[in-house]
C-alpha positions as CSV (number, residue, x, y, z in Angstrom):
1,X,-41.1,126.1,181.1
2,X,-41.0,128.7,178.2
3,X,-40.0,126.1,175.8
4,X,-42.8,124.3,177.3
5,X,-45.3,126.9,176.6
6,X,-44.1,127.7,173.1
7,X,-44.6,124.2,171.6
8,X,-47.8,124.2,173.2
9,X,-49.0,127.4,171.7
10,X,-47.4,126.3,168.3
11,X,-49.1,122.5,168.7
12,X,-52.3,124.4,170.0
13,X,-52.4,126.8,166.6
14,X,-51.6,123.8,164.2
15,X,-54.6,121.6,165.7
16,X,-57.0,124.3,165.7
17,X,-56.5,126.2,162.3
18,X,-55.2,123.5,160.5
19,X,-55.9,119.9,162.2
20,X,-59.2,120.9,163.3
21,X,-59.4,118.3,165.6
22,X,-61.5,118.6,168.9
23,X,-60.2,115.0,170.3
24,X,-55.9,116.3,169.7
25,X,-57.2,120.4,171.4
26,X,-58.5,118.2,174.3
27,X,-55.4,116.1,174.6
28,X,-53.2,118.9,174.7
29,X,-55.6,120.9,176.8
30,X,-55.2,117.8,179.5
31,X,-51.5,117.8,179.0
32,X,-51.7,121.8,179.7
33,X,-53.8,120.9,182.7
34,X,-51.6,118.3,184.2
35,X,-48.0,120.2,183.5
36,X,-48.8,124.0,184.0
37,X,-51.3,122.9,186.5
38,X,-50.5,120.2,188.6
39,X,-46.7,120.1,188.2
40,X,-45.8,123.7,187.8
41,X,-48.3,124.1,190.7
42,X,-50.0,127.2,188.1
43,X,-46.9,128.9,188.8
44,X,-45.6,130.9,186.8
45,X,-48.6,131.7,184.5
46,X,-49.7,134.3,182.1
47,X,-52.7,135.7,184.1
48,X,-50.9,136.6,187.6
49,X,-47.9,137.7,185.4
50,X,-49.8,140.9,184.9
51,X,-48.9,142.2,188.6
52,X,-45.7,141.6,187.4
53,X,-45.9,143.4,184.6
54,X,-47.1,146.4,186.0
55,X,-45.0,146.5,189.4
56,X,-42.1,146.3,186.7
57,X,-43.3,149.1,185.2
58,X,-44.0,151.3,188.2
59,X,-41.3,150.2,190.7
60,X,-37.6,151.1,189.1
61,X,-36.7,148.5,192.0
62,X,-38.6,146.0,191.1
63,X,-37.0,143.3,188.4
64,X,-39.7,141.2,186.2
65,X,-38.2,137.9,185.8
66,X,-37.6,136.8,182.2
67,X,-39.7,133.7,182.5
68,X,-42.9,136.1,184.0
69,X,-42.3,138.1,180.5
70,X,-41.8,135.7,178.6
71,X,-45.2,133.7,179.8
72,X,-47.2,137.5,179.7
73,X,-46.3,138.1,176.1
74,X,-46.0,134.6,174.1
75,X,-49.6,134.2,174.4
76,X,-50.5,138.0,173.3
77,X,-47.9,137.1,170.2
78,X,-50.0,134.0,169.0
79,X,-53.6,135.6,169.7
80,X,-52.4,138.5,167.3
81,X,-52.0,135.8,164.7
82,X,-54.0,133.1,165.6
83,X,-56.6,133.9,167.7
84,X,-57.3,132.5,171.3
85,X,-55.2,129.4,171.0
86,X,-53.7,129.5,174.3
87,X,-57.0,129.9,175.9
88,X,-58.2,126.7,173.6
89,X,-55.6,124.1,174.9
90,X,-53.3,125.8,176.6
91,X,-54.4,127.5,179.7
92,X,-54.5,125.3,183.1
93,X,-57.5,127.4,184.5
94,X,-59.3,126.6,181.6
95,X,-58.5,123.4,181.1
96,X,-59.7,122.1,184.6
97,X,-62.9,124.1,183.9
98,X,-63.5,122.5,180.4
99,X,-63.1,118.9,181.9
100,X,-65.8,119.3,184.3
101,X,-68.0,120.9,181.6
102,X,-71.1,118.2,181.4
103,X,-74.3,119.8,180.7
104,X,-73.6,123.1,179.5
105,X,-76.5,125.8,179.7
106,X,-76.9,128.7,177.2
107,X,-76.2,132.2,178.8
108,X,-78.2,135.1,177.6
109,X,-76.0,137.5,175.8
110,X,-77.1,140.8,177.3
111,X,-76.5,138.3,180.7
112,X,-72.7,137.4,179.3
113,X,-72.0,140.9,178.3
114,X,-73.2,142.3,181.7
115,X,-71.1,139.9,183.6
116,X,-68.1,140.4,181.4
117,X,-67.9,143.8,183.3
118,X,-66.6,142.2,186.0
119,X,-63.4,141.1,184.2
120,X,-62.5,144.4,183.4
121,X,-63.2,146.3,186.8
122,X,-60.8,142.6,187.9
123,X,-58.0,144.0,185.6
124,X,-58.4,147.4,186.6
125,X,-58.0,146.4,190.2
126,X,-54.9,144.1,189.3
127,X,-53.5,147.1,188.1
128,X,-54.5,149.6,190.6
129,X,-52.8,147.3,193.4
130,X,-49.9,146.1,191.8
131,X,-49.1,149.4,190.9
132,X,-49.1,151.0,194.3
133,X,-47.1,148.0,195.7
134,X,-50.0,147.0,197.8
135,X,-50.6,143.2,196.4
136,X,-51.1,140.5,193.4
137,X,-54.6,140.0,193.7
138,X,-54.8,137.9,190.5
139,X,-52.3,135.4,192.1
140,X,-53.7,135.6,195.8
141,X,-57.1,135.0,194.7
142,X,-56.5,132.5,192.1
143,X,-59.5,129.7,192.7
144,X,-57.8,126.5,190.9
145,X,-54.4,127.4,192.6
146,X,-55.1,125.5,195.7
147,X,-55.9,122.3,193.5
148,X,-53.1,122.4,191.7
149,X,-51.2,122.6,194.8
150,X,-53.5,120.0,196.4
151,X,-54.0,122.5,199.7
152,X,-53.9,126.0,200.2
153,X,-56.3,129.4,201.6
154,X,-60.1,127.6,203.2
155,X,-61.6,130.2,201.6
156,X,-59.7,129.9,198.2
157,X,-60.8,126.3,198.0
158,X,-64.5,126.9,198.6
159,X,-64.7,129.8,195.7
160,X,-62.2,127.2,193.2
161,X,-65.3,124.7,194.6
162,X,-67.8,126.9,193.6
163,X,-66.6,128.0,190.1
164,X,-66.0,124.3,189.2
165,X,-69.7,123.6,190.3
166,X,-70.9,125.9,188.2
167,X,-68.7,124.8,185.0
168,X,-70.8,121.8,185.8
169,X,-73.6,124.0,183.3
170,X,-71.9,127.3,182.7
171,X,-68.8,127.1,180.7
172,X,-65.8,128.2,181.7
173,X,-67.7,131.0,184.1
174,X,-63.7,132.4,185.3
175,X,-62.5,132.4,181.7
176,X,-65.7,134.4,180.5
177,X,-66.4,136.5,183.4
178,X,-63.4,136.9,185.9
179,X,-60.4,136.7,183.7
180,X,-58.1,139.5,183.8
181,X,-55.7,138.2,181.2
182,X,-58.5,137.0,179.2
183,X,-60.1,140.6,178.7
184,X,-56.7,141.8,176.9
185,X,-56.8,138.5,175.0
186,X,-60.6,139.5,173.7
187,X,-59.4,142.6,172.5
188,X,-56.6,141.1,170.7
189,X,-58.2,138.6,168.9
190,X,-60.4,141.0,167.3
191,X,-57.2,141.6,165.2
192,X,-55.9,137.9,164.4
193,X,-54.2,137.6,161.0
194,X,-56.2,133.9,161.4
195,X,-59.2,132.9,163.1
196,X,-61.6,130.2,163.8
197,X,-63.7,128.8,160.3
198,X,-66.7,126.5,162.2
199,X,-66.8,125.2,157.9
200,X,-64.0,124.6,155.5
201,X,-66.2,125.3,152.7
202,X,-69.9,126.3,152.4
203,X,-72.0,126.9,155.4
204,X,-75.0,125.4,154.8
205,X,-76.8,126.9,158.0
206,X,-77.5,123.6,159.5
207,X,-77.4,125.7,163.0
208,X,-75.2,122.5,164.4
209,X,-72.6,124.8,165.2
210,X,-74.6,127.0,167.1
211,X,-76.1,124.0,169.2
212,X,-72.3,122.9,169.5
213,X,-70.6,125.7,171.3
214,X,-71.2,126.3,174.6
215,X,-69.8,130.3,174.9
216,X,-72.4,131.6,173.1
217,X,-69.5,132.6,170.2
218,X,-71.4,131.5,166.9
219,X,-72.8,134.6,165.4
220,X,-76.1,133.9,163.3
221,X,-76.7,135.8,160.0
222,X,-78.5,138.7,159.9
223,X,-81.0,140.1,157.6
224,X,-81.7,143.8,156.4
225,X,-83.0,146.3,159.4
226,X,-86.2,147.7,158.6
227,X,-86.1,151.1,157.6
228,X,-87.7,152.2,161.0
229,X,-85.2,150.2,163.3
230,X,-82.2,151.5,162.1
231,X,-83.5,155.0,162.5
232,X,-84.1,154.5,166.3
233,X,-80.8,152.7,166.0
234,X,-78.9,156.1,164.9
235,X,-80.5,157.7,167.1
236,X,-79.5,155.6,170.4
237,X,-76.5,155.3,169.3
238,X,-75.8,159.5,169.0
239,X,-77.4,159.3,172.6
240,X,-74.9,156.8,173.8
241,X,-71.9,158.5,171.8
242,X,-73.0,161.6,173.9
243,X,-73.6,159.6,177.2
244,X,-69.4,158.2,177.1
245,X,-67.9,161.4,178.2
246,X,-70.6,161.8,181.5
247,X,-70.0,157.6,182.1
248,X,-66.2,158.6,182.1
249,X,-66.2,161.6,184.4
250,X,-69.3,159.9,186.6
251,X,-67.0,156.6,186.7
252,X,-63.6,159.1,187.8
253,X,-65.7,160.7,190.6
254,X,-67.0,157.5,191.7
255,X,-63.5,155.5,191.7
256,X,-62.3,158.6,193.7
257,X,-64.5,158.6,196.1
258,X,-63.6,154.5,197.5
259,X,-59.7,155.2,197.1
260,X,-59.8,155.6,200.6
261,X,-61.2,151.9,201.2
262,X,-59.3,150.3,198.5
263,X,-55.8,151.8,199.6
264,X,-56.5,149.8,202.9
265,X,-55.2,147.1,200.4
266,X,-52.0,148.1,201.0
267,X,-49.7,147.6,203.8
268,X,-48.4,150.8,205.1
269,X,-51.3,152.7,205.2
270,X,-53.1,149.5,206.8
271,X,-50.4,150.3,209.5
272,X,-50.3,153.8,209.8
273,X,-54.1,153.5,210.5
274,X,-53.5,151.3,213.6
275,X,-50.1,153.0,215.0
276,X,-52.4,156.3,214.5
277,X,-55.7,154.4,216.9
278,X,-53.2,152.8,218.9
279,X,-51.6,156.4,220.0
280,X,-54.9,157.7,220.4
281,X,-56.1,154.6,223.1
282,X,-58.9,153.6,220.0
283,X,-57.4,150.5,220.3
284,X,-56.1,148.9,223.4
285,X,-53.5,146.4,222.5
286,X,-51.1,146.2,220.1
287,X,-50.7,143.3,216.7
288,X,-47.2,142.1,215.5
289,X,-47.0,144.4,212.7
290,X,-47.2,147.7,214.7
291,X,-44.8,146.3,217.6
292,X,-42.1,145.7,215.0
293,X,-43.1,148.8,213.9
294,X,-42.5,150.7,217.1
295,X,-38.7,148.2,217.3
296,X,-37.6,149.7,214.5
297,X,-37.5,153.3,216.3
298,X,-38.9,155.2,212.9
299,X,-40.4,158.8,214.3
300,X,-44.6,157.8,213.1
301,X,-44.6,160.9,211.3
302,X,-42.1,160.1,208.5
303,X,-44.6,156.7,208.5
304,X,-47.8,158.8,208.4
305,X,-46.0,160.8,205.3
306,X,-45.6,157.4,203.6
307,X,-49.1,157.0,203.6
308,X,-50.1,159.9,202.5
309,X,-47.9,159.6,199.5
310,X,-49.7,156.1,199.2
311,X,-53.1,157.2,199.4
312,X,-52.3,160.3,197.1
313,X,-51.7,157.3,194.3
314,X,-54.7,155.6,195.2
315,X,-56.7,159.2,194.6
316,X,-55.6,159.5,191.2
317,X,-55.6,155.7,190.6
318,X,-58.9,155.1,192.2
319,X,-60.4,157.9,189.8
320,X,-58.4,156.7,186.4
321,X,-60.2,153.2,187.3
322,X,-63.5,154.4,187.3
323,X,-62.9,156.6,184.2
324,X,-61.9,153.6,182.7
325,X,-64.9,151.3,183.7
326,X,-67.2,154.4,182.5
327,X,-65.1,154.1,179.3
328,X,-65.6,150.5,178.7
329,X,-69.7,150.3,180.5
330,X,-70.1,153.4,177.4
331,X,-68.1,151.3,174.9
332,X,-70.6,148.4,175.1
333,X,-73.4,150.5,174.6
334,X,-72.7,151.8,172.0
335,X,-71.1,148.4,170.7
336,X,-74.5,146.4,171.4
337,X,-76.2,149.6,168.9
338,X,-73.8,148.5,165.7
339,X,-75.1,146.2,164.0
340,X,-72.8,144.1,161.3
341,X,-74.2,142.3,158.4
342,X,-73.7,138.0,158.3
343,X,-74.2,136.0,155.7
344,X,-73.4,132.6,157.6
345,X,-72.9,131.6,160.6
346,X,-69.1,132.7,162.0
347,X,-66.7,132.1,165.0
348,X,-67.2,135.5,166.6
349,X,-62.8,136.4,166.6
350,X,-63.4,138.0,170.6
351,X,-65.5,135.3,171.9
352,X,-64.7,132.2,170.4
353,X,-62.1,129.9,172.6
354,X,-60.8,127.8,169.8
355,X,-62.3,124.5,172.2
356,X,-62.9,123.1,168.9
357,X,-66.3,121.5,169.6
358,X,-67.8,123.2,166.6
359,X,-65.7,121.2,164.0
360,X,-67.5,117.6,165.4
361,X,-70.7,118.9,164.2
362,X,-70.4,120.6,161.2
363,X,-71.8,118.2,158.1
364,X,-69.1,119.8,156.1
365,X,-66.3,119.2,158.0
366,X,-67.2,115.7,158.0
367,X,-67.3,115.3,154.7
368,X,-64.0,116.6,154.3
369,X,-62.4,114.6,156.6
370,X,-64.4,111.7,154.3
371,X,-62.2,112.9,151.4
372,X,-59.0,112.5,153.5
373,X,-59.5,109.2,154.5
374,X,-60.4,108.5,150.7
375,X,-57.3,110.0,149.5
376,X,-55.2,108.0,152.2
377,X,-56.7,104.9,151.6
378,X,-58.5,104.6,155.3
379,X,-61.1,102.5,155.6
């Protein structure tokens, strides 16, 4: 399986930086689909490997298997250098969402980056749970999961259902908005050594591209701010430079303050709650969990304890999560008040998902690929 992924991420980065070729990304994307999908059962994968990750890192017990590892960091490794290959042709989840991709509507981008928020509040979740023991979200609620192994949660099929409905006319709407994994491949890309060229040579600003891409990734050029807006731009952005320290410590209080619903999440304070209302006669009769409880003969004080050691980590987790969604809600503030100046139209490094469909419409591209056929003789 690691071999597997390798040569895919090594065939992905040839056909996207060099080959160029939207038909060969899809082919591989469909071979992704059908073996880390269908035949692997989406198991193990790079997204849920982040519970693993973290429990490994929190739990001296706990042992991260080698091929979890290896599938968490070979795809980090090529986004450093190539950009989002392994979300281009490589990734089952977004494979199955690319196929039924038919009519795709344009998302506003104050809409996309709004949404977005929810990846990251996902990952800090992932994190928060995995690293108090309490559960693999990313893997329990995976949506395509039950497709891949043709039957699974009633509940997990309906939201996969859903999601795929709405890849109908939303692109990849997991990948851009729910995607854990996909939020540290964003940041990462952001520092490729290569990234996506929509043109081999000389945009001619034809606007093709931007028509073409369905993520909303093609960044337009940008002419000179008025004098007048880029003084009220200076201006918000000292406000929102400012405003990052109160988001942080408003997030922290606020992340704090649910740590005692979210460490319901995990299983020994779930049970300590009921021994604790069954003692008292709150509740009448007892479930299987608290009668093998009460077989084992541990006093419920030494299990109350464990709880409160539990919920203790959730405190402190729960307010390091919402410091860290302040942090990142403050960090797009003040990122939508920079402006950068474009000459042409680019492959924004973050958002673009190397799908390739860019290449099919660019005049330039075409006539290169005129030349080859020239230079081979094709007819």
């Amino acid at each position: 399986d690691v071999a597997v992924l390798l040569g895919a991420l090594s065939l992905s980065s040839y056909l996207v930086l060099k080959k160029r070729s939207r038909r060969l990304i899809f082919s591989l994307m469909i071979f992704s689909l059908i073996y880390f999908g269908f035949y692997r059962k989406g198991c193990v994968c790079p997204i849920g490997a982040i519970g693993n990750i973290v429990l490994s890192a929190f739990d001296s017990n706990y042992a991260i298997p080698l091929t979890a590892l290896a599938f968490f960091i070979l795809p980090l490794i090529f986004t450093l250098f190539f950009g989002r290959v392994f979300c281009g042709a490589v990734c089952p989840l977004g494979a199955i969402q690319d196929v039924v991709l038919l009519k795709p509507l344009p998302v506003p981008s104050w809409l996309e980056s709004s949404l977005r928020i929810l990846a990251y509040l996902y990952l800090a979740l992932a994190v928060l749970f995995a690293a108090t023991s309490s559960a693999f979200v990313i893997c329990r609620y995976d949506p395509f999961v039950a497709f891949f192994r043709l039957g699974g949660n009633l509940n997990i099929v309906v939201l996969g259902i859903c999601f795929l409905i709405i890849g109908v006319f939303v692109a990849r709407p997991y990948c851009r908005f729910i995607c854990p994994y996909g939020v540290i491949l964003r940041q990462l890309s952001r520092l490729s050594r290569w990234k996506v060229t929509i043109t081999p040579d000389d945009c001619i600003k034809c606007r093709l591209c931007e028509d073409a891409c369905p993520f909303g990734a093609i960044e337009k050029p940008t002419a000179d701010w008025p004098v007048k807006d880029y003084r009220k731009s200076k201006k918000r952005l000292a406000v929102y430079i400012v405003l990052v320290p109160v988001l942080i410590v408003l997030g922290g209080w606020l992340g704090s303050s649910l740590s005692d619903a979210t460490s319901r999440m995990n299983f020994t304070v779930r049970l300590a709650d009921r021994i604790y209302m069954e003692d008292r006669g709150i509740y009448k009769d007892d479930t299987d969990e608290s009668e093998a409880f009460r077989a084992t003969g541990k006093p419920t004080q030494q299990l109350y304890q464990e709880a409160s050691v539990i919920k203790d980590k959730f405190d402190l987790g729960g307010w390091l999560l919402g410091a860290f969604m302040g942090f990142v809600i403050g960090g797009k503030l003040i990122t939508h008040s920079i402006r950068t100046i474009k000459s042409e139209y680019e492959a924004d490094r973050a958002g673009c998902y190397a799908c390739g469909r860019c290449y099919e419409y660019c005049p330039r591209e075409h006539v290169r690929l005129d030349k080859l056929k020239g230079s081979t003789g094709e007819v």
